[in-house]
C-alpha positions in Angstrom: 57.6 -25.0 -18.8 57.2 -22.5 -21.9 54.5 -20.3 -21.8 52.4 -22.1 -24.4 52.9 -25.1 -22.6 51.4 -23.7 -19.2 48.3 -22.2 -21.2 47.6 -25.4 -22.5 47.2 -26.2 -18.9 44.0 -24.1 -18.4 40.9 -24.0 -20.2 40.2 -21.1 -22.9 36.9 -20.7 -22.2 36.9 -18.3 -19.1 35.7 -21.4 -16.6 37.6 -21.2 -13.0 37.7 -23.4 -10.1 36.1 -23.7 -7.1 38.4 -21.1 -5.4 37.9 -18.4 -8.6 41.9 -19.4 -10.1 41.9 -20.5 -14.0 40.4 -24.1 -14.1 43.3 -26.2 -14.6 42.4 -29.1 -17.3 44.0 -31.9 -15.8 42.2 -31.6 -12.6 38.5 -30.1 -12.8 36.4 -30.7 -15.4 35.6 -33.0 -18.0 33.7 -36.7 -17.4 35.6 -36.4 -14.2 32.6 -33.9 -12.5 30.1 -35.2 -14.7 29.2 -37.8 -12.2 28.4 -36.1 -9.3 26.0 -33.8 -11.6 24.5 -36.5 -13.4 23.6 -38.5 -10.1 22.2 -35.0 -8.6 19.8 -34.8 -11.4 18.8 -38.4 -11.6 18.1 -38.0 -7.6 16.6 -34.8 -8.3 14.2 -36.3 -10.9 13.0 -39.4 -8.9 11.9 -36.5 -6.5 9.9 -34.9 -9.3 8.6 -37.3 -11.4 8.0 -39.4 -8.0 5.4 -36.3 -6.7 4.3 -35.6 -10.2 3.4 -38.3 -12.0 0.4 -39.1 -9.9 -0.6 -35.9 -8.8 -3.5 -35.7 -11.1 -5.2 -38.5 -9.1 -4.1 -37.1 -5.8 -6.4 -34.1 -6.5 -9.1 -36.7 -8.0 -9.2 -38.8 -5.1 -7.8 -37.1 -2.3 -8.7 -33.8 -2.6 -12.1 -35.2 -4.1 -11.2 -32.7 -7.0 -13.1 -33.0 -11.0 -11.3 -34.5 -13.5 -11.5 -30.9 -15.7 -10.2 -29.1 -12.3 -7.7 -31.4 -11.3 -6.3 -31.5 -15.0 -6.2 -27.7 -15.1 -4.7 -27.4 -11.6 -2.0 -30.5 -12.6 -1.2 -28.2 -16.1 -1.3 -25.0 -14.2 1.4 -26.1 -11.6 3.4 -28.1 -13.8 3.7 -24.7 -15.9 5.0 -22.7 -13.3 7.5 -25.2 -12.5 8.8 -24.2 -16.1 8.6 -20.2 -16.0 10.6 -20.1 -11.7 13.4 -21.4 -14.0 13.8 -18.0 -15.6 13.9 -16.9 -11.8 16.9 -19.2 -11.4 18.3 -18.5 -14.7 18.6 -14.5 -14.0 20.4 -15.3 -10.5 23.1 -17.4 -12.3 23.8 -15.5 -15.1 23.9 -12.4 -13.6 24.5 -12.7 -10.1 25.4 -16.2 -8.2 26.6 -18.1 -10.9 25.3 -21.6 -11.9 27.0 -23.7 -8.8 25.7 -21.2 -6.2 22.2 -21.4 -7.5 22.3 -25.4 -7.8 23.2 -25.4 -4.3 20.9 -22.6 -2.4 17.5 -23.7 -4.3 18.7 -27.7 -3.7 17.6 -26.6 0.0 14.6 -24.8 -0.8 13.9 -28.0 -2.7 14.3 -29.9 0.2 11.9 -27.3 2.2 8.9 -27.8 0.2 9.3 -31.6 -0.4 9.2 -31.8 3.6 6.2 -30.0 4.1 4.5 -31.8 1.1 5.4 -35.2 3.0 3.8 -33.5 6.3 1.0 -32.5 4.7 0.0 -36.3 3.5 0.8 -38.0 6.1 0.3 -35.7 9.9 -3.1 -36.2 11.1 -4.7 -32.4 11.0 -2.7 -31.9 7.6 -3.7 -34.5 6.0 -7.4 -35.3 4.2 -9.7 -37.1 6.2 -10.8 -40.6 4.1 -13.5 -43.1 5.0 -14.0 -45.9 2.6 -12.0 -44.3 0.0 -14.0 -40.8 0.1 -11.8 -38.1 0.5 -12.3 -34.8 2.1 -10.1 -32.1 2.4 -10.7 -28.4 4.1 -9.0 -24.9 3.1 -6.8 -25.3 5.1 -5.5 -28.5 4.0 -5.6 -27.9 0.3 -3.7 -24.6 1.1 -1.1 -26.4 3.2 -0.8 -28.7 -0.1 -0.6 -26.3 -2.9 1.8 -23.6 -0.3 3.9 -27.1 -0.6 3.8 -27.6 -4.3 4.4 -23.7 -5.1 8.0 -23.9 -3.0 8.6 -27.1 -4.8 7.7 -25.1 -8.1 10.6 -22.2 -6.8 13.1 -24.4 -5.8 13.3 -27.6 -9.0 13.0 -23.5 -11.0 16.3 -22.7 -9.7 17.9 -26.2 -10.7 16.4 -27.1 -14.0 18.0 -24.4 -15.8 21.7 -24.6 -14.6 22.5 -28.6 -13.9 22.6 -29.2 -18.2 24.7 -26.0 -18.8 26.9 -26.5 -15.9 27.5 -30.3 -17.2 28.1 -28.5 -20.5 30.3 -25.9 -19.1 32.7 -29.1 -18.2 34.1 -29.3 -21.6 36.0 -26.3 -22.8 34.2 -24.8 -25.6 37.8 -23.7 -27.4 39.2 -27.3 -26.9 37.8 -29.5 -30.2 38.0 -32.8 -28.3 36.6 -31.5 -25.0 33.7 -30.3 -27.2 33.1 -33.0 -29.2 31.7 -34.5 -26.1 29.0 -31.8 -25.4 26.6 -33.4 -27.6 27.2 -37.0 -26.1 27.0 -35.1 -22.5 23.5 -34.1 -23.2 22.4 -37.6 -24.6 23.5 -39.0 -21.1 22.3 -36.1 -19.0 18.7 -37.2 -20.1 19.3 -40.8 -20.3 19.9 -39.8 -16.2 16.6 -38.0 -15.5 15.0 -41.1 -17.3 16.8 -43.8 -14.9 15.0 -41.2 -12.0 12.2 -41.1 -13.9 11.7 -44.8 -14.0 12.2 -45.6 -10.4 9.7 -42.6 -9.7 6.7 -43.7 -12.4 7.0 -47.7 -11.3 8.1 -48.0 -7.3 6.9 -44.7 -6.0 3.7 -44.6 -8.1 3.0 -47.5 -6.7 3.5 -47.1 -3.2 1.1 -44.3 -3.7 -1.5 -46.4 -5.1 -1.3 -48.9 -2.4 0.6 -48.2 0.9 0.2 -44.6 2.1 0.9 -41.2 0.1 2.9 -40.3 2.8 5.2 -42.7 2.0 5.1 -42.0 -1.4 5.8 -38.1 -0.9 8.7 -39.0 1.7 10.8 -41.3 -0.4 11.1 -38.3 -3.3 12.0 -36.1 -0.4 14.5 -38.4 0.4 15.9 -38.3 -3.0 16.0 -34.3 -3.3 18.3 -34.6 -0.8 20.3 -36.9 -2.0 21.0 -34.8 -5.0 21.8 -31.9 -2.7 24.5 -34.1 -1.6 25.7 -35.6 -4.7 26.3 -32.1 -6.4 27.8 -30.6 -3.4 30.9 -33.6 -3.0 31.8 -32.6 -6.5 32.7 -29.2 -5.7 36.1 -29.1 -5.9 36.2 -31.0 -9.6 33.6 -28.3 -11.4 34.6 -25.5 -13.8 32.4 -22.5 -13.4 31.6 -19.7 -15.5 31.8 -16.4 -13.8 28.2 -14.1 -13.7 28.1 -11.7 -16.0 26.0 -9.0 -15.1 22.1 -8.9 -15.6 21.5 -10.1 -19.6 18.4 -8.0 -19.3 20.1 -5.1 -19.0 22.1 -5.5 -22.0 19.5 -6.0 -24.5 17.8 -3.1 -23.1 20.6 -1.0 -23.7 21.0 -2.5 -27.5 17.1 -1.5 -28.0 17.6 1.9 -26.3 20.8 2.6 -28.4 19.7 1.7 -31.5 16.5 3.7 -31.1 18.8 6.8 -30.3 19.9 6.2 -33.4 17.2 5.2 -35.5 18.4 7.9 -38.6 21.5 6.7 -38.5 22.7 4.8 -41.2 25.0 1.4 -40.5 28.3 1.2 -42.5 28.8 -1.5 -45.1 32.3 -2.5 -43.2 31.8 -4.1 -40.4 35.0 -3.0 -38.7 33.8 0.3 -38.4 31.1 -0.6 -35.6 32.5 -0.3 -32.0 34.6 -3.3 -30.2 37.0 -3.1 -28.0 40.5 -4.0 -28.7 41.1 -7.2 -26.0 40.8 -10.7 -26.9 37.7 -10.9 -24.4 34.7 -8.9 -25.1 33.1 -6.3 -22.7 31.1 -8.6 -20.9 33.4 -10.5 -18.1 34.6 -14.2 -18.8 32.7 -14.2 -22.1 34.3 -14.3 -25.8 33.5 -11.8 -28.6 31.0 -12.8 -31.2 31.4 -12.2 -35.3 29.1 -9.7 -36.6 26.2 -11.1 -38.8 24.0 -9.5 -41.5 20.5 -9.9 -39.8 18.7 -7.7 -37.6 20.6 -4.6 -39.0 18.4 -2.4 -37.6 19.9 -3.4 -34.1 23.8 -2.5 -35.5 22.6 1.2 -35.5 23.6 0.6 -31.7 27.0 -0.7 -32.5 27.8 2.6 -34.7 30.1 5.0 -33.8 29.0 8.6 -33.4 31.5 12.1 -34.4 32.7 12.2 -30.8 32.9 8.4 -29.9 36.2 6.0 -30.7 37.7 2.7 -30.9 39.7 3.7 -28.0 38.0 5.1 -25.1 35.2 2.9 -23.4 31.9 3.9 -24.3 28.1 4.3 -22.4 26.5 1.1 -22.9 23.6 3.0 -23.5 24.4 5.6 -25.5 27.1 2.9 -28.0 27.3 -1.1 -27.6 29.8 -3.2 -28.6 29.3 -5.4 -31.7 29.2 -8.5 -29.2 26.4 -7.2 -27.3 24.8 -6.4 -30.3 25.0 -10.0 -31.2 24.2 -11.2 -28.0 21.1 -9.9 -28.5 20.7 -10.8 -32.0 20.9 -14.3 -31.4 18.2 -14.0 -28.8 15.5 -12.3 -31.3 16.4 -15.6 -33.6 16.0 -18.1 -31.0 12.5 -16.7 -30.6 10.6 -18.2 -33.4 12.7 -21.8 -33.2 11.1 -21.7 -29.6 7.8 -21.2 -29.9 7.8 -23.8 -32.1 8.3 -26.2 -28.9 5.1 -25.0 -27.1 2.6 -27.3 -29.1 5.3 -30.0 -29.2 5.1 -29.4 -24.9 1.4 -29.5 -25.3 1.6 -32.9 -26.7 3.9 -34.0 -24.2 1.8 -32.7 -21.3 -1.1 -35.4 -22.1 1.3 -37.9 -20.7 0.6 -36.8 -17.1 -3.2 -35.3 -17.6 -5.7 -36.9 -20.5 -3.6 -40.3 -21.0 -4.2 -40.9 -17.0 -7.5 -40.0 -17.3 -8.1 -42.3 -20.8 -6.3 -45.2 -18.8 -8.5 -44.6 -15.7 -10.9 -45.8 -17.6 -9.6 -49.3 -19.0 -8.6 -52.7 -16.9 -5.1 -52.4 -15.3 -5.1 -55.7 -14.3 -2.2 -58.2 -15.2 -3.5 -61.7 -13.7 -4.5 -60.5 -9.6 -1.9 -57.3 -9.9 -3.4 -53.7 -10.4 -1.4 -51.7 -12.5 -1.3 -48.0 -11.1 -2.9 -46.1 -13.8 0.4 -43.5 -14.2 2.6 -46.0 -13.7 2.3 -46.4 -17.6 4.4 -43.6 -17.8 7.1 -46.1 -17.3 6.8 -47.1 -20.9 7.9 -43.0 -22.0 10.7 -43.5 -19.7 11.8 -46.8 -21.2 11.5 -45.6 -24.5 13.6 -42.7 -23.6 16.3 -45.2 -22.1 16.1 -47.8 -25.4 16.9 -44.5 -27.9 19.6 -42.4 -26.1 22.2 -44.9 -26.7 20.7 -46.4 -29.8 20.8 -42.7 -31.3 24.3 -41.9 -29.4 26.1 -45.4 -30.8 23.9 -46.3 -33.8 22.4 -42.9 -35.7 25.1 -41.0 -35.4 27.6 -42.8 -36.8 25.5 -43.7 -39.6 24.0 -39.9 -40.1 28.1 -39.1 -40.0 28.9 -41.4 -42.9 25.8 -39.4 -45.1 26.5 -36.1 -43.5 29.7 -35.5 -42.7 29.4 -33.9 -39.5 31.0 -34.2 -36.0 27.5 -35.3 -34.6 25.2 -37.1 -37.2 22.8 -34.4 -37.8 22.7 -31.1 -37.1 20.3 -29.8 -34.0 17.5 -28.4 -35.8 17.1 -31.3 -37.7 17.5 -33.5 -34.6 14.4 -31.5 -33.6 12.3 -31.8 -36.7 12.9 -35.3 -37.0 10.9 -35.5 -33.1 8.1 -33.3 -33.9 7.4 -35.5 -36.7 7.8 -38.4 -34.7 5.2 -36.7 -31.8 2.3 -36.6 -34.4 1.9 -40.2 -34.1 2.0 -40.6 -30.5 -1.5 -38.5 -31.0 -2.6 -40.4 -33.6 -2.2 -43.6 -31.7 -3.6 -41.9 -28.5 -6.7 -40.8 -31.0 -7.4 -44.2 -32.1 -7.3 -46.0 -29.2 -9.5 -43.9 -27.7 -12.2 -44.0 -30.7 -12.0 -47.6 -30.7 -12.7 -47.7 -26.7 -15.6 -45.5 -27.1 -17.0 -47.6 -29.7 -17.0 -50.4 -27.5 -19.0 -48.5 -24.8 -21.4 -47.5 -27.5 -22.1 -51.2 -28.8 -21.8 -52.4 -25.1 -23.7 -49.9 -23.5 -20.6 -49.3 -20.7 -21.5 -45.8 -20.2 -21.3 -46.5 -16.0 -18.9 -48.4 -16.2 -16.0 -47.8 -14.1 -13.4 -50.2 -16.5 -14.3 -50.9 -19.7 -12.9 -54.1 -20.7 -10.2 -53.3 -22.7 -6.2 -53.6 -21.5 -4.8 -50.8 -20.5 -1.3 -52.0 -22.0 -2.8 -50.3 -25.6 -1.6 -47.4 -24.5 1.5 -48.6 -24.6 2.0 -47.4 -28.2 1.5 -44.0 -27.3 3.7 -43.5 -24.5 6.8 -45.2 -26.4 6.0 -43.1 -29.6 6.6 -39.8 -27.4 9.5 -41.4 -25.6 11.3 -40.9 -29.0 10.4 -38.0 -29.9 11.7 -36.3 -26.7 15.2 -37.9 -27.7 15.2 -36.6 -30.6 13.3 -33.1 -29.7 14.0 -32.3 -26.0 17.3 -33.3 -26.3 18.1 -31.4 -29.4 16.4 -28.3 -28.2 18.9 -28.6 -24.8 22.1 -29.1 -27.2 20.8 -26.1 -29.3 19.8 -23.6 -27.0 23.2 -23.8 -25.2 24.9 -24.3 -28.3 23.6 -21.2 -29.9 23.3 -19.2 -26.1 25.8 -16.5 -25.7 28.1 -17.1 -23.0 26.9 -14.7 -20.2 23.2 -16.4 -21.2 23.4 -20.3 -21.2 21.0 -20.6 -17.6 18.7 -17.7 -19.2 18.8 -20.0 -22.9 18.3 -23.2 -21.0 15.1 -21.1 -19.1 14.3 -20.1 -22.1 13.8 -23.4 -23.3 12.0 -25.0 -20.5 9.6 -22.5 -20.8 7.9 -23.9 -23.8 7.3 -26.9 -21.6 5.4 -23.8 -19.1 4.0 -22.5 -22.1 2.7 -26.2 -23.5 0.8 -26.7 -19.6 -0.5 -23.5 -19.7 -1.9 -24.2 -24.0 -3.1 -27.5 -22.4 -5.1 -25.8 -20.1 -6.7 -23.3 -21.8 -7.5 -25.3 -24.6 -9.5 -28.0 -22.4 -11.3 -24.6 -20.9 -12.0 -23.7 -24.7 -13.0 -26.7 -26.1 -15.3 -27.7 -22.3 -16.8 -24.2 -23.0 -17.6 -24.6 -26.8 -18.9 -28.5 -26.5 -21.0 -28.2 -23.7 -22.7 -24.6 -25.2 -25.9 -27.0 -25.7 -26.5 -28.1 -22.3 -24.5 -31.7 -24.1 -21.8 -33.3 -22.0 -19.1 -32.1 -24.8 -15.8 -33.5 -25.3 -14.0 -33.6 -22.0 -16.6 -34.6 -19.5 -15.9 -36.3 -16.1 -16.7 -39.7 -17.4 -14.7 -39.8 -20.4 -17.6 -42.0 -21.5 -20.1 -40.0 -22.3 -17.3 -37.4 -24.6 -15.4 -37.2 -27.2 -11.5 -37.3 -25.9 -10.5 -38.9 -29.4 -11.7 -35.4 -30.7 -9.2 -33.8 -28.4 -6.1 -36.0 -29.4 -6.8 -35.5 -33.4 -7.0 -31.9 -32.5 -3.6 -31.9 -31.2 -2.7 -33.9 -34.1 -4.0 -31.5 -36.7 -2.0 -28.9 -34.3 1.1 -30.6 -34.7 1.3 -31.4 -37.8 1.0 -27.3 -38.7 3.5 -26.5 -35.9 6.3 -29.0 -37.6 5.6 -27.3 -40.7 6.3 -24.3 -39.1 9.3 -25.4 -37.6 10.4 -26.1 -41.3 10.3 -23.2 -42.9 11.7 -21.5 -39.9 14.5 -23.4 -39.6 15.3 -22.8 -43.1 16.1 -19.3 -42.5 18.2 -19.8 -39.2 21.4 -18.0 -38.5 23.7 -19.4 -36.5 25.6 -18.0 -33.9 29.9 -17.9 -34.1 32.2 -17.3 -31.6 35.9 -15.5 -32.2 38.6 -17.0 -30.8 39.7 -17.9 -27.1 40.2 -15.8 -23.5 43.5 -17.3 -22.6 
């Protein structure tokens, strides 16, 4: 076999095998190992979604919590479930790689889902209830949230590596392996959704009406399930090596180029320091083209009298143009996500106010009680309806008027969702003005259900169900997409932590807004029977939010730079 022929063999991107030897394209790789990490996040999400969905009314009614506490507590958790994954993402950039991690915090998973399932169903652990009144001590609530916080550390060390390692299956120097990336991402969600639905219908409801022991156990079940799934796909996975801590490296671009803050950067670019090899300084990653922007951070890539081409340098005293870059297209990430956070906000309703608006509506269908969060179904069908409408119909259309590979590009992808997620407030805002207005003329102020279906939410929930294809998914595609290689985990962290961020807005905007209504002794916006407030206020003030956060996103976007690779490692 020539020599180009047997280099054709291996992937160019600096993946390996499971034993650490070149990953050889015919054999790992590829849809082949997508599988076994699709079906380990599905699982992984039925767990999830199957404890979170409901949790707001678990600390209503079981841990006899107020509707403003339990909402903070519910956004407050849910947060930190999206900042452990920048935990997870250090360990397997830098340190354990993205398999390694998948696998260790799988069983830390595990560990917390075990004890949550204890702690709701063995007698000392568990609430005491008579006649559905709830009480629970310390002791138990501790045992609860101790439960929830290891649950928070382990699903932190998974989120941010199971869609970059599915990514990292497709060689990124191979144009028909990568042309699948996109498509890989469209069906990585369309898989949490599938876990998503089995957790907001079947599990919800076994919460609602067998035992929440039951309905803790089953998601345990699941987590390990996905521990399972991943780990029988071991010997098919390509895997980036760890690169070193990405921290470190932009601290030593800032500390270099603050060194040399007088110094003035050269017109040509091949003046500033790289090293001679086909692969850059930083191990099992590819070099990255210099770019205009930021020039104030090439000071750190200039050569001083007694430094040369030829001799390796200190990182912290002269950087290589590809850290440089590296940490260049970090600082232009930034402003593209924070735009996300008040998009996250939005999204957050699903699982705190929207509950707590249908709480108050019938959920009957004929003699059937709907479980209030089960409605959450509706997002996850909406989620399932545009994946493969948007994968097999709006692509190939947007190709046609665009011209590119994959329809549109990924910052339009996301602008067309945050359009898409004003309306799911708007509808949310409505309903609720037009439920309020029948408790006025009615006089349903105690009322536990006002008569009015429940299924008008329905608008709502499908509404954001789009936007998240178009918005969540994009963001995913673009983050890696525009990630250095030695930072995909800590990109993919990066952009789960608007979701953190849009918990933690959530929260202290209901803390704002219950502090400024109720300043006149009045029951204000957010009270604990929705009745007597004003939660249409809230929705059109996330509404006005979002309409001046896509805007933003706009004119941001306009001025993006994106991020270009040189060549190949083998």
């Amino acid at each position: 076999m020539s020599e180009d022929n047997e280099n054709d063999v291996y992937t160019k991107d600096g993946t390996v095998d499971y034993k650490g030897n070149p990953a050889n394209k015919n054999e790992t790789g590829t849809w082949r190992a997508c599988p076994f990490i699709l079906g380990n996040e599905c699982s992984e999400r039925l767990a999830y979604y199957g404890m979170s969905s409901n949790l707001v009314v678990y600390f209503k009614d079981i841990l006899n919590q107020e509707s403003a506490t339990a909402s903070k507590n519910n956004a407050n958790w849910g947060g930190t479930c999206y900042i452990t994954p920048l935990i997870g993402a250090f360990l397997a950039d830098a340190y354990l790689g993205r398999y390694w991690t998948i696998l260790c915090f799988s069983i830390i998973y595990v560990i917390g889902m075990t004890l949550l399932t204890l702690s709701a169903s063995v007698p000392g652990l568990r609430p005491t209830c008579h006649e559905g009144n709830c009480n629970a001590t310390n002791g138990q609530s501790a045992v609860f949230f101790v439960a929830l916080y290891i649950i928070a550390l382990g699903t932190g060390g998974i989120k941010p590596c199971v869609s970059s390692y599915g990514a990292d299956q497709f060689d990124d120097a191979d144009e028909v392996e990568k042309g699948h990336k996109s498509s890989f991402f469209n069906w990585f969600y369309f898989s949490i959704n599938i876990g998503a639905l089995v957790a907001s219908s079947l599990i919800v409801w076994i919460q609602d009406n067998k035992s929440w022991g039951w309905g803790f156990g089953i998601p345990a079940v699941a987590m390990a399930i996905a521990a399972a799934s991943f780990f029988l796909g071991t010997k098919l996975y390509r895997n980036q090596k760890p690169a070193g801590s990405p921290f470190t490296r932009m601290f030593q671009v800032i500390v270099s180029s603050i060194r040399k803050y007088n110094v003035e950067v050269p017109h040509d670019e091949s003046l500033l320091y790289e090293i001679p090899d086909n692969e850059s300084a930083i191990q099992g990653c590819r070099k990255l083209h210099h770019t205009n922007g930021l020039r104030f951070f090439d000071r750190a890539a200039v050569l001083g009298k007694s430094e040369n081409m030829t001799e390796s340098a200190n990182p912290w005293k002269l950087c290589t143009v590809t850290q440089v870059e590296e940490f260049k297209a970090i600082v232009r990430l930034l402003p593209i996500w924070a735009t996300g956070i008040i998009f996250a906000t939005v999204y957050g309703q699903m699982s705190s106010y929207f509950v707590i608006q249908g709480q108050t509506m019938d959920a009957h269908m004929g003699n059937f009680e709907i479980p209030v969060a089960s409605l959450s179904i509706f997002d996850t069908i909406s989620v399932i309806f545009w994946v493969p409408v948007y994968d097999r119909i709006i692509v190939p259309i947007a190709r046609k008027f665009t011209g590119r590979k994959n329809g549109l590009t990924q910052l339009q992808r996301m602008g067309i969702g945050l359009f898409i997620s004003i309306f799911s407030m708007v509808s949310a805002a409505t309903l609720e003005y037009i439920r309020l207005r029948m408790v006025y003329r009615h006089d349903y102020y105690k009322l536990e259900h006002v008569p009015m279906s429940i299924f008008w939410q329905v608008p709502q929930y499908f509404i954001i169900g789009c936007a998240e294809v178009f918005t969540f998914i994009g963001q995913l595609e673009f983050f890696y997409e525009q990630a250095p290689d030695a930072m995909r985990s800590m990109c993919s962290a990066l952009s789960l932590l608007t979701v953190a961020l849009g918990q933690y807005v959530s929260s202290l905007l209901i803390t704002i807004v219950t502090k400024v209504t109720t300043r006149n002794g009045g029951p204000g916006w957010l009270p604990d029977n929705p009745n007597f407030g004003r939660l249409d206020y809230f929705f059109w003030m996330l509404t006005v939010l979002s309409v001046v956060n896509m805007i933003a996103f706009f004119l941001i976007s306009q001025m993006y730079t994106y991020k270009v690779s040189v060549g190949t490692l083998r």
